[in-house]
C-alpha positions in Angstrom: 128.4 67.2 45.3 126.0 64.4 47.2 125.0 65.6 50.5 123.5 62.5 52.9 120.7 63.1 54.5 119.7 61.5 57.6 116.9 62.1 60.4 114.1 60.4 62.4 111.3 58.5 59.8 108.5 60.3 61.7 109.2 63.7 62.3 107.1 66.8 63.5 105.0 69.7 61.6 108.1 72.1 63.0 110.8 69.8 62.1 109.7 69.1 59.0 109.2 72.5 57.9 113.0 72.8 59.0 114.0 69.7 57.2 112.1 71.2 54.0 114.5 73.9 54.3 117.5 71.9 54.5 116.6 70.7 51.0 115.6 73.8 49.5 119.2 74.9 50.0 120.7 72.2 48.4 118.4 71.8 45.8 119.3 75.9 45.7 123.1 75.0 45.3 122.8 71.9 43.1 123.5 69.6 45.3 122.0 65.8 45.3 121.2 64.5 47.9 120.8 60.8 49.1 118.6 59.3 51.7 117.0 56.2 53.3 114.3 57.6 50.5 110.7 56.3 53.1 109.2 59.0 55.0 109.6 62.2 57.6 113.2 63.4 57.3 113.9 62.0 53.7 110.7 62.5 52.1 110.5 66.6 53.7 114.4 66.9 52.5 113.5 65.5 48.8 110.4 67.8 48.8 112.5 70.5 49.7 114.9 69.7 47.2 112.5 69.0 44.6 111.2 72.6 44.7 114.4 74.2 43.9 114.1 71.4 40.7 117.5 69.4 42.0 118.0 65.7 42.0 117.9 63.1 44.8 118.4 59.3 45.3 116.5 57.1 47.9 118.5 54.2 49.6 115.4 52.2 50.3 115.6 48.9 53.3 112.9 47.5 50.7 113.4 45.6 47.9 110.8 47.5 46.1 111.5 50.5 44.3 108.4 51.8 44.5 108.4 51.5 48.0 110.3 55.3 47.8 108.6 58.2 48.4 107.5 60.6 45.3 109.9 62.6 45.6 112.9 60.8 45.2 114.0 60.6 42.0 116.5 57.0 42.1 115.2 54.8 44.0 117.8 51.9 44.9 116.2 49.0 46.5 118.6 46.8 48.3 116.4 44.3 50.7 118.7 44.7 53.8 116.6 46.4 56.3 118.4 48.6 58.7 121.7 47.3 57.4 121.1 49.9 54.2 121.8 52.6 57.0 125.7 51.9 56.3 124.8 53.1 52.5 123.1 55.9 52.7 126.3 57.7 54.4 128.6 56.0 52.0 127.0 57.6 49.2 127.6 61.0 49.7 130.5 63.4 50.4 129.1 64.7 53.5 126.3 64.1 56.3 123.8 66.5 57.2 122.4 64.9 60.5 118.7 66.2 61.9 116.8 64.7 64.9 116.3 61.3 65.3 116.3 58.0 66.8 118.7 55.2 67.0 118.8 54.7 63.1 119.8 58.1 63.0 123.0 57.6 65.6 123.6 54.2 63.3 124.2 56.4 60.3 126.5 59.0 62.0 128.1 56.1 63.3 128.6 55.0 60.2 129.5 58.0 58.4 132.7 57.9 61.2 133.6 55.2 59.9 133.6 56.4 56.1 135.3 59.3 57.3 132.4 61.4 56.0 132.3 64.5 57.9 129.3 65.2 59.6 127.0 68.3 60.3 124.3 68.3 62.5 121.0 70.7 63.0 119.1 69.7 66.2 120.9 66.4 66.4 122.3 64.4 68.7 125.2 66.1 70.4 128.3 63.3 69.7 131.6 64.0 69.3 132.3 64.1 65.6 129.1 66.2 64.7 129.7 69.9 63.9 126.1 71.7 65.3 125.0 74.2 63.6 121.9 76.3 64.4 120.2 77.1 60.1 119.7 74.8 57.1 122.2 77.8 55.5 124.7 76.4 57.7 124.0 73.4 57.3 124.9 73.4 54.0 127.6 76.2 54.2 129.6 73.7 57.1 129.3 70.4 54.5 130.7 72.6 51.6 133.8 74.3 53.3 134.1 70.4 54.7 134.4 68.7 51.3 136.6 72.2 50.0 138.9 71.4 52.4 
């Protein structure tokens, strides 16, 4: 399945060793996932995935493709800023939500609104947002969500 992934564009050494994780288990499980495809939480989750030799897809504000960062794999320019935060939920079948800023509340926002269900690791604690306390269950929550 596509698994959106969505978290703060700078991050820290610790988060981002967490968010690595997060996309070595999907990469793990075959997954693809998509992202805002800049830097901190989507370039650690496509390096993550990357590793385990899976697939990923960069939703980029820019209207440069090569504006993503090396890991992603299809980059999608669209031009529209912020306003690309309403795709990046869209495209997938399920949110995994890490920290981050008001872009980050924008996308679970919007994946309410797409009636994506949403997991979150060290998130913002919103109605809505399943917490979870691994990347494992990260990924374990968004699968039995999608099963179901």
């Amino acid at each position: 399945m596509r698994v959106s992934v969505i978290g703060g564009g700078r991050i820290t050494e610790e988060a981002t060793a967490r968010v690595e994780a997060v996309g070595r288990e999907l990469g793990q499980r075959g997954h693809t996932v998509v992202c805002g495809g800049l830097g901190g939480t989507m370039e650690a989750v496509c390096r993550g995935v990357k590793a385990e030799g899976g697939t990923t897809v960069g939703i980029l504000p820019t209207e440069r493709p090569e504006d993503a960062n090396e890991y992603v794999d299809v980059p999608i320019a669209t031009g529209l800023g912020h306003a690309r935060n309403a795709l990046v939920p869209l495209n997938g079948e399920a949110v995994i939500a890490l920290a981050g800023s008001h872009g980050t509340l924008s996308e679970i926002g919007f994946a309410g609104v797409y009636d994506r269900p949403v997991v979150g690791l060290e998130t913002h604690d919103l109605p809505g947002v399943d917490a979870v306390e691994t990347p494992e269950a990260a990924v374990d929550a968004v699968e039995a969500a999608v099963s179901n």
